[in-house]
DONU-973092 format. One record per residue (C-alpha): residue in one letter; x, y, z. Coordinates in pm, whole numbers, plus 50000, padded with zeros to 5 digits. Example, Ala and Ser with C-alpha at 12.3 -4.5 7.8 and 13.67 -1.06 7.14 Angstrom:
+--------+-------+-------+-------+
! residu !     u !     v !     w !
+--------+-------+-------+-------+
!      A ! 51230 ! 49550 ! 50780 !
!      S ! 51367 ! 49894 ! 50714 !
+--------+-------+-------+-------+
//
This chain:
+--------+-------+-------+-------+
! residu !     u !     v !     w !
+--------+-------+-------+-------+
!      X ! 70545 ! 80323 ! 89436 !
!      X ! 70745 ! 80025 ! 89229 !
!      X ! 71091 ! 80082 ! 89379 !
!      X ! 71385 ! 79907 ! 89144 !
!      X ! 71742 ! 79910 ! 89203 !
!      X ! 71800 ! 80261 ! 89027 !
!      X ! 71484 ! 80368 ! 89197 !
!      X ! 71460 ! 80294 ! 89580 !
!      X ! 71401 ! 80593 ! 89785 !
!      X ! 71636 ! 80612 ! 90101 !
!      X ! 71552 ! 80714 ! 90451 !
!      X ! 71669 ! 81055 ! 90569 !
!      X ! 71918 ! 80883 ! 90788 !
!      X ! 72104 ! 80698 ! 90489 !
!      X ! 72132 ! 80543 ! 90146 !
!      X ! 72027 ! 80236 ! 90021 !
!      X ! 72269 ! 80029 ! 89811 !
!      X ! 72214 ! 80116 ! 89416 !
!      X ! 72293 ! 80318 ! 89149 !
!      X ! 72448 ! 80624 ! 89164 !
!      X ! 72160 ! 80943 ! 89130 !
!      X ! 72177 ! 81304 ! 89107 !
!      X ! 72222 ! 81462 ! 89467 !
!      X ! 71848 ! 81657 ! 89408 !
!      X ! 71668 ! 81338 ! 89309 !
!      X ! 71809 ! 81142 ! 89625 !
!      X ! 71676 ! 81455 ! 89815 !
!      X ! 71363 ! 81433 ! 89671 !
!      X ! 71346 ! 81026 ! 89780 !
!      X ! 71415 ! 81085 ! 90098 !
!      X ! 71130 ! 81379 ! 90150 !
!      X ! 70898 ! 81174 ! 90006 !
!      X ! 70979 ! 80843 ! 90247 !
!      X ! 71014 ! 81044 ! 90548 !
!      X ! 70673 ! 81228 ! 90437 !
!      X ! 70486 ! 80917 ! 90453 !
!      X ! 70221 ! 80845 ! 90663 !
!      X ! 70269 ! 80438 ! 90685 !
!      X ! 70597 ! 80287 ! 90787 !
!      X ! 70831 ! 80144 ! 90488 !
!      X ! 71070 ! 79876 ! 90560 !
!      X ! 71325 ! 79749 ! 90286 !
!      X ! 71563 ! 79429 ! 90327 !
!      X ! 71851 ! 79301 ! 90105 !
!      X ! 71827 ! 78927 ! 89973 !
!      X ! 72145 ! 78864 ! 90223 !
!      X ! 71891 ! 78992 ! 90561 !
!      X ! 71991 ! 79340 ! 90561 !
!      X ! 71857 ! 79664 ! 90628 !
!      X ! 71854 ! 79868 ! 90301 !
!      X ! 71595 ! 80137 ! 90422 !
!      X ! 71343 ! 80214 ! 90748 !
!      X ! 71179 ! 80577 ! 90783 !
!      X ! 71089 ! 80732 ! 91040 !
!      X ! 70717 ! 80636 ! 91072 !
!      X ! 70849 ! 80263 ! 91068 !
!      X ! 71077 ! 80346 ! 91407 !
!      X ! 70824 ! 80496 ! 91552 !
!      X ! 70573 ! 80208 ! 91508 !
!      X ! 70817 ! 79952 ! 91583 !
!      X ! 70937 ! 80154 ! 91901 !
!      X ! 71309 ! 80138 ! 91779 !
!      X ! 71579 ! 80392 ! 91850 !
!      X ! 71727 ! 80522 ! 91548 !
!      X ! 72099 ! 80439 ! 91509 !
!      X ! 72301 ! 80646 ! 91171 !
!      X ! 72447 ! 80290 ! 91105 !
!      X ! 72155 ! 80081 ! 91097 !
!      X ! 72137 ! 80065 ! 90727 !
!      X ! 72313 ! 79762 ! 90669 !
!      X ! 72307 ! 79576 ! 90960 !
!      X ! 72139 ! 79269 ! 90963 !
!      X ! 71701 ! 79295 ! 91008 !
!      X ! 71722 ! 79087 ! 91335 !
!      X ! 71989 ! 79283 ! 91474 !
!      X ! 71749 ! 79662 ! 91420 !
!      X ! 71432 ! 79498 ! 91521 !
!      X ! 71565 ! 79224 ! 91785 !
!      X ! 71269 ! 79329 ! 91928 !
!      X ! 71070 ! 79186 ! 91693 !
!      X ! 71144 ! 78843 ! 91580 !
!      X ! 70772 ! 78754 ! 91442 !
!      X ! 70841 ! 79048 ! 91173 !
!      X ! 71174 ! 78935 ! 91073 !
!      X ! 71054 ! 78608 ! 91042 !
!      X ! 70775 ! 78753 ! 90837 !
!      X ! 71051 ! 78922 ! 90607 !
!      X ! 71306 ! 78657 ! 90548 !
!      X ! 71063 ! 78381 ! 90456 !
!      X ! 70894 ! 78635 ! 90227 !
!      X ! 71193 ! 78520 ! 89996 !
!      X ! 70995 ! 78152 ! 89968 !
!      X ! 70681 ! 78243 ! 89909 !
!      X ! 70528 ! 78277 ! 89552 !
!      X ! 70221 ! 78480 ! 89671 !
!      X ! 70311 ! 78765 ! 89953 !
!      X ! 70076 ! 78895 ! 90201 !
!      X ! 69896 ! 79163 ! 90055 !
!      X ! 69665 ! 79354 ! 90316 !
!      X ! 69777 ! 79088 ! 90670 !
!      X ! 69763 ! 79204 ! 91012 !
!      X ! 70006 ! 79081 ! 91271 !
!      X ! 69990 ! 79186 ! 91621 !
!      X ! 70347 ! 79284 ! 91785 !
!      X ! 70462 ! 79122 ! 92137 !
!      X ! 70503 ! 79263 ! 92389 !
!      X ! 70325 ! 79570 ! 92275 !
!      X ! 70023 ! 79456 ! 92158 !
!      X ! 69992 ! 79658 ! 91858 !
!      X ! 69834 ! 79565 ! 91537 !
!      X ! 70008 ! 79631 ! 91228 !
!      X ! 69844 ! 79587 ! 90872 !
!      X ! 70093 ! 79534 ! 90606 !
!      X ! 70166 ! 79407 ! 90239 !
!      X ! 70501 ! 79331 ! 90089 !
!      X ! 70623 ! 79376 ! 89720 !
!      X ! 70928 ! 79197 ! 89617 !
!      X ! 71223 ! 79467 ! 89511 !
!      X ! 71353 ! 79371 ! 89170 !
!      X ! 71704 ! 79450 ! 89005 !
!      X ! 71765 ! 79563 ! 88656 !
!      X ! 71736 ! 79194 ! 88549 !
!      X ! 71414 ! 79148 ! 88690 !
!      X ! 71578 ! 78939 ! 88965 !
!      X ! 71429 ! 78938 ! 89340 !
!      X ! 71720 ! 79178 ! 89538 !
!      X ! 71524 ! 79222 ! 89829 !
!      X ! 71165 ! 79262 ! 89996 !
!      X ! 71023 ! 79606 ! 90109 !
!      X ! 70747 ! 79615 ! 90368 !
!      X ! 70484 ! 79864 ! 90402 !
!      X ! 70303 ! 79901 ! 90729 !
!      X ! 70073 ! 80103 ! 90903 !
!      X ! 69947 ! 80077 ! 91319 !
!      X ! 69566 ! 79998 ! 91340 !
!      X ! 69560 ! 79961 ! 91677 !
!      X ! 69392 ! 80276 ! 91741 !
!      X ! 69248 ! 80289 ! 91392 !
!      X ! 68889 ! 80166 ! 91370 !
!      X ! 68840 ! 79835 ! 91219 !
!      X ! 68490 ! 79927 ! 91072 !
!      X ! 68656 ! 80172 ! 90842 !
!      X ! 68970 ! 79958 ! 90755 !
!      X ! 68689 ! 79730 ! 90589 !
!      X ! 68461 ! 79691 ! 90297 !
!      X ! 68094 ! 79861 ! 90341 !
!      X ! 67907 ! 79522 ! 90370 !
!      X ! 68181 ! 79373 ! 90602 !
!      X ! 68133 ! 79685 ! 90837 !
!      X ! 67772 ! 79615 ! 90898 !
!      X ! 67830 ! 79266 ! 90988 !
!      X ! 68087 ! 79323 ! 91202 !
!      X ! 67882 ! 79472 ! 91416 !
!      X ! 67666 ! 79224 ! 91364 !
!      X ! 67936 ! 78919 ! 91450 !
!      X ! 67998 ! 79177 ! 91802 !
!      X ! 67637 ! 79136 ! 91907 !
!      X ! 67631 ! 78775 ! 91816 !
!      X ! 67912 ! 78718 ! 92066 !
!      X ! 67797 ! 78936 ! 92330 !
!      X ! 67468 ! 78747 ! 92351 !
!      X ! 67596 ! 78419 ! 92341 !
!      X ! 67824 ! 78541 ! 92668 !
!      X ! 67526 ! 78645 ! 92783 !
!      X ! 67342 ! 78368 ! 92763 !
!      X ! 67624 ! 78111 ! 92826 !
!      X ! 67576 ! 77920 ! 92515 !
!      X ! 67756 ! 78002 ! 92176 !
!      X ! 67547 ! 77825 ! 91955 !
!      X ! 67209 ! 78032 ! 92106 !
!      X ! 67435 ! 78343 ! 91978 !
!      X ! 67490 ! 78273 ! 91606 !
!      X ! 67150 ! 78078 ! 91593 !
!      X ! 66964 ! 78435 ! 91685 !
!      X ! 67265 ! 78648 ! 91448 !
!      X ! 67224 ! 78416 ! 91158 !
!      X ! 66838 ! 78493 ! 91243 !
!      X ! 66870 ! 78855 ! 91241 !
!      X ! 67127 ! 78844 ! 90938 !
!      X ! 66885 ! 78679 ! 90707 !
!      X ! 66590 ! 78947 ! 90818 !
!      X ! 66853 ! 79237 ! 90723 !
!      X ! 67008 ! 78999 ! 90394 !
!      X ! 66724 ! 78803 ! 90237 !
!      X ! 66920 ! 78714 ! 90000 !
!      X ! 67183 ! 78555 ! 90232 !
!      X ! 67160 ! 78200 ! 90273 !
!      X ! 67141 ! 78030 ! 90636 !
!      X ! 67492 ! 77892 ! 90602 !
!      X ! 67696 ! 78187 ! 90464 !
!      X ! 67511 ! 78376 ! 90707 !
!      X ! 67668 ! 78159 ! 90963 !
!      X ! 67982 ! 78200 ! 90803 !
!      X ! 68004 ! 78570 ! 90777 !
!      X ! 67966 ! 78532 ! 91162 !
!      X ! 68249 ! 78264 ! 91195 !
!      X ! 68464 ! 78515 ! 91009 !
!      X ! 68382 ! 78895 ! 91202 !
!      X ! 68384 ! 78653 ! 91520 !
!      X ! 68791 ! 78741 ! 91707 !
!      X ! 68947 ! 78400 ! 91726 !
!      X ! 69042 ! 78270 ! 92085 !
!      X ! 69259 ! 77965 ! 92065 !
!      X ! 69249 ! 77711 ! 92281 !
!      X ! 69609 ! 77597 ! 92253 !
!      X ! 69675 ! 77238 ! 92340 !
!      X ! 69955 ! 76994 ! 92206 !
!      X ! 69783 ! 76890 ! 91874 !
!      X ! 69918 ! 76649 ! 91609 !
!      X ! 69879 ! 76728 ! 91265 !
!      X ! 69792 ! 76370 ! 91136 !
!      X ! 69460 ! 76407 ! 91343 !
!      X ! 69374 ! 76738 ! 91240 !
!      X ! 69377 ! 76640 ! 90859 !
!      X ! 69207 ! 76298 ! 90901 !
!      X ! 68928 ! 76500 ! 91118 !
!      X ! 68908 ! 76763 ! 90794 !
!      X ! 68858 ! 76486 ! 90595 !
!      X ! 68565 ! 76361 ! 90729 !
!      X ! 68407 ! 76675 ! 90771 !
!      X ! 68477 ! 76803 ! 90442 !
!      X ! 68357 ! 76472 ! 90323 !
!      X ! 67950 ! 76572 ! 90523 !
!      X ! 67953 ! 76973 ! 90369 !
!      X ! 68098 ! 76902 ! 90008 !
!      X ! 68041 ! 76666 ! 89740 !
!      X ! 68368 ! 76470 ! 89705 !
!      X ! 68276 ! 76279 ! 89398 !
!      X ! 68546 ! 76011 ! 89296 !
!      X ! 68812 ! 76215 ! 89440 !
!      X ! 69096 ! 76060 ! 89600 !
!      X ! 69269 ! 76217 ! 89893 !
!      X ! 69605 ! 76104 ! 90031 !
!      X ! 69717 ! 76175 ! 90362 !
!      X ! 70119 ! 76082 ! 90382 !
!      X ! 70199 ! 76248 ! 90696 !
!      X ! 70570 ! 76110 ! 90873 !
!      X ! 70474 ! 75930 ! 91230 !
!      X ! 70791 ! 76154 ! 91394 !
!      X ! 70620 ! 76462 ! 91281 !
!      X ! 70623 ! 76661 ! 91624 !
!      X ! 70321 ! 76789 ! 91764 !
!      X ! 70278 ! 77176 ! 91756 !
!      X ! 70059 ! 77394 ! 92052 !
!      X ! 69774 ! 77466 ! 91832 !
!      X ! 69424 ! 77482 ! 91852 !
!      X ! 69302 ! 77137 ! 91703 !
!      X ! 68935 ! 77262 ! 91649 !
!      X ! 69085 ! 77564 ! 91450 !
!      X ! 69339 ! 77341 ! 91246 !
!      X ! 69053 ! 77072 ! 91110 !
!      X ! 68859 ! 77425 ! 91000 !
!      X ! 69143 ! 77540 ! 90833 !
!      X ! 69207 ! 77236 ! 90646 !
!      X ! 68858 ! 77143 ! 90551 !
!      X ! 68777 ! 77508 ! 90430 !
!      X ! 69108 ! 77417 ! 90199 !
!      X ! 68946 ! 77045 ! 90153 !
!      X ! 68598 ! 77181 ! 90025 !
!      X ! 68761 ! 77420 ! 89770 !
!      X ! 68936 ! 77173 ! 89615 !
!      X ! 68618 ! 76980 ! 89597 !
!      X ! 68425 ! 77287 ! 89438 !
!      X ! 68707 ! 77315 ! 89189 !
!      X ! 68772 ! 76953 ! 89114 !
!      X ! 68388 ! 76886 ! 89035 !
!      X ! 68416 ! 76546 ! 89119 !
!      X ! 68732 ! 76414 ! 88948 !
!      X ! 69098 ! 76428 ! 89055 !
!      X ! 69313 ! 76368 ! 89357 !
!      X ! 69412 ! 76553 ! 89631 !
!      X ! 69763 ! 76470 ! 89771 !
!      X ! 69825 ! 76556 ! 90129 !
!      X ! 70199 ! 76603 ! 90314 !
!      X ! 70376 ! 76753 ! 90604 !
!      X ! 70727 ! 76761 ! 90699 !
!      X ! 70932 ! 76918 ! 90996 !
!      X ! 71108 ! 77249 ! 90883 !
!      X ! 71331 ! 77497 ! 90995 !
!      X ! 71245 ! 77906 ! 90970 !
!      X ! 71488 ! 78118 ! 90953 !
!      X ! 71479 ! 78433 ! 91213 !
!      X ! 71821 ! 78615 ! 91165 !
!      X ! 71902 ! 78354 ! 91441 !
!      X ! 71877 ! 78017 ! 91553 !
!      X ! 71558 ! 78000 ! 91369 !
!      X ! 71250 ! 77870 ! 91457 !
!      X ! 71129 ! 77428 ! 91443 !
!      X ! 70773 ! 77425 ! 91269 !
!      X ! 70600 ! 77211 ! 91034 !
!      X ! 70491 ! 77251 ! 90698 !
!      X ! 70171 ! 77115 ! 90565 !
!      X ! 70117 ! 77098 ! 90140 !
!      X ! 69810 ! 77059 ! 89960 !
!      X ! 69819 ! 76962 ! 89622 !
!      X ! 69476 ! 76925 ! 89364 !
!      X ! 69495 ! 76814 ! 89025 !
!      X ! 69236 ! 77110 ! 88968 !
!      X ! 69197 ! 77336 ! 88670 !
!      X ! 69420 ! 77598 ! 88907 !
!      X ! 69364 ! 77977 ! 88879 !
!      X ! 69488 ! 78280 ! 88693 !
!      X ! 69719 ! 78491 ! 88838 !
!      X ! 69460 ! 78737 ! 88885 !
!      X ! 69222 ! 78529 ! 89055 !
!      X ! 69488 ! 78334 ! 89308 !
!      X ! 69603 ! 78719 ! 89377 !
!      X ! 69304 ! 78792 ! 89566 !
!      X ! 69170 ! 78447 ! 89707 !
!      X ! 69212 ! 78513 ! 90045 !
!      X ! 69077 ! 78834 ! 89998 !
!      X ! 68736 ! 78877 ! 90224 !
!      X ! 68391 ! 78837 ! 89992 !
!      X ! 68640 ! 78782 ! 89662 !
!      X ! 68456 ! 78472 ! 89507 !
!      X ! 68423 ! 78334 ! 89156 !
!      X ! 68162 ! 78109 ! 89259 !
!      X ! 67808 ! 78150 ! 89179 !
!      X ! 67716 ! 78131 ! 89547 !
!      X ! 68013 ! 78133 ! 89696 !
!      X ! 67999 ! 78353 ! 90007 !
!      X ! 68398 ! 78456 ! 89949 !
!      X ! 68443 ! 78337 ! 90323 !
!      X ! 68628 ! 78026 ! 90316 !
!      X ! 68997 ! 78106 ! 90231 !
!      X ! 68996 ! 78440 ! 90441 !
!      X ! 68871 ! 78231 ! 90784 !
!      X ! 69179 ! 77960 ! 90684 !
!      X ! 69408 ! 78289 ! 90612 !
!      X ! 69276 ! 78420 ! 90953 !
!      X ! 69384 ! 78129 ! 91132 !
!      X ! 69696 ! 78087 ! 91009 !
!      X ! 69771 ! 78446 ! 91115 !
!      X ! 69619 ! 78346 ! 91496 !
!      X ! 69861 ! 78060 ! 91504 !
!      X ! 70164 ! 78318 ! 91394 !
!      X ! 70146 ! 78102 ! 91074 !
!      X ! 70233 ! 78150 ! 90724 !
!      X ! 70021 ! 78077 ! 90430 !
!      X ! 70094 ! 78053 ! 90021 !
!      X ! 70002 ! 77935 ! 89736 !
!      X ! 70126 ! 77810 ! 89381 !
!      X ! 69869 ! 77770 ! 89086 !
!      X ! 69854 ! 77837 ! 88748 !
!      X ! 69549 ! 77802 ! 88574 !
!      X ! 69551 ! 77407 ! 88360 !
!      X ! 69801 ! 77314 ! 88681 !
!      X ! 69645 ! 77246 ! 88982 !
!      X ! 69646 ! 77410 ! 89274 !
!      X ! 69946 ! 77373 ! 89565 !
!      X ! 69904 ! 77557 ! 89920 !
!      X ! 70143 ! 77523 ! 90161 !
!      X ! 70048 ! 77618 ! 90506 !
!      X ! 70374 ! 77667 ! 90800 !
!      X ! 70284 ! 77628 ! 91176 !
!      X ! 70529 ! 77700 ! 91458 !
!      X ! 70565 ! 77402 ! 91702 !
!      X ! 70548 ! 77611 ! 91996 !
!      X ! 70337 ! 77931 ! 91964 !
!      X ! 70444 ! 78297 ! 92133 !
!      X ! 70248 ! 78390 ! 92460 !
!      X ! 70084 ! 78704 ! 92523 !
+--------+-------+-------+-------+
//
């Protein structure tokens, strides 16, 4: 439901900030926000609380207070700084998560959510409403598409066998195996990709420096795409902390991103590489990460198309498996990372990745 500033429902508990409505149709808001089945979270531009219902207490595990409805989003969910980060950057991102998963500390539940930027009468960002909903005893097969579902399962027996067997490559080796017998029509690589991608990730967190992640990408984007005449340019400061990251994960992540700009440059163009130390902000003293950018000089996408990149199996590629910006999305999310994205189609193609320095611990 589109909510404007003359039409945000209110929790039962409250009224958001807006104009002034008939007594029956702010009635009628509130039924249908406290009726909902997901939890709905709405912030101001300045940080504030502008609505939470009741499904979103219960999921965050927050006590209810009458005068929480204005009070600053890291003061009601102090519990939760990785969601109020989450919320105040949303305000710097062109692209917002659409269909993420976070997992809350120290509970350990998984939320899915999307936000929708809330717009004022001049079509001016006034605030950012989140809408949420705890998987954690929802099953994941049916939170997914058809095909995904069977190879999940799939992915599962993959890594229970290469436990088993105390070698991960025998695993995926015998999947990939069993996933072309069941998909002909699969080829050997994608199939090993659809099992990189249902496969949980389990960092290996180690102090990691960003310079030799991207110089590793390079070269191995450089062996699994055709680079052409291309010319990549890695400017990354020398007093660039390091972050706790998994440095395996991180040259993944940034060839996947690599060997789509390839596939989109066919041959010709540059690629222009940068990271720089930044501040997030957290309600509080914020959080020190670093921000990586990505810039091709691509043909770019429509807004359509960069809407549902990271999507799982979206592709506009012949035989494109649809794989390889959902794993980098998917590792982003494991490092409590943020990702976006700026394109327009004739314009190139920026993506700007944001890594903590110091990760949360279970």
């Amino acid at each position: 439901m589109p909510m404007t500033s003359s039409s945000r429902p209110v929790p039962r508990r409250g009224r958001a900030a807006g104009a002034s409505r008939p007594a029956h149709a702010d009635a009628f808001f509130r039924q249908i926000v406290a009726g909902m089945r997901n939890g709905v979270l709405a912030i101001t531009r300045a940080g504030a609380v502008a609505l939470l219902n009741e499904e979103g207490y219960r999921i965050f595990g927050v006590e209810p207070h009458p005068d929480d409805l204005g009070k600053p989003v890291a003061e009601v969910l102090r519990a939760h700084p990785e969601v109020v980060r989450q919320l105040l950057s949303a305000f710097d991102l062109h692209m917002l998560p659409n269909r993420a998963e976070m997992r809350l500390r120290p509970s350990g539940k998984v939320l899915g959510y999307t936000f929708a930027f809330v717009r004022d009468d001049e079509n001016e960002i006034a605030g950012v409403a989140m809408f949420f909903k705890d998987l954690t005893r929802v099953e994941q097969l049916e939170e997914r598409e058809r095909l995904r579902d069977r190879l999940a399962a799939v992915g599962e027996m993959a890594a229970a066998i290469a436990h088993e067997v105390k070698n991960p490559l025998a695993g995926i080796e015998v999947m990939a195996g069993l996933l072309r017998r069941k998909f002909p029509d699969i080829p050997e690589a994608q199939a090993v990709l659809v099992l990189e991608f249902v496969r949980p990730i389990r960092l290996q967190v180690e102090h990691t420096g960003i310079a030799e992640a991207l110089h590793a990408a390079v070269q191995l984007a450089d062996t699994k795409a055709a680079r052409g005449s291309i010319v990549v340019a890695v400017n990354v400061p020398e007093e660039l902390p390091q972050i706790q990251a998994d440095h395996h994960q991180l040259a993944q992540l940034f060839t996947n991103l690599l060997i789509n700009a390839y596939e989109a440059m066919d041959g010709r163009g540059r690629v222009a590489i940068g990271a720089c130390r930044v501040q997030q902000d957290d309600g509080g003293e914020g959080r020190e990460a670093v921000r990586i950018e990505l810039q091709d000089s691509g043909p770019g996408m429509s807004p359509d198309v960069a809407e549902h990149v990271f999507d799982p199996f979206f592709t506009t590629k012949a035989q494109g498996s649809g794989l390889g910006l959902a794993i980098v999305r998917k590792i982003v999310d494991a490092h409590d990372g943020q990702i976006d994205l700026r394109t327009s189609a004739g314009s190139g193609t920026l993506i700007r990745v944001t890594l903590p320095v110091s990760v949360a611990t279970d």
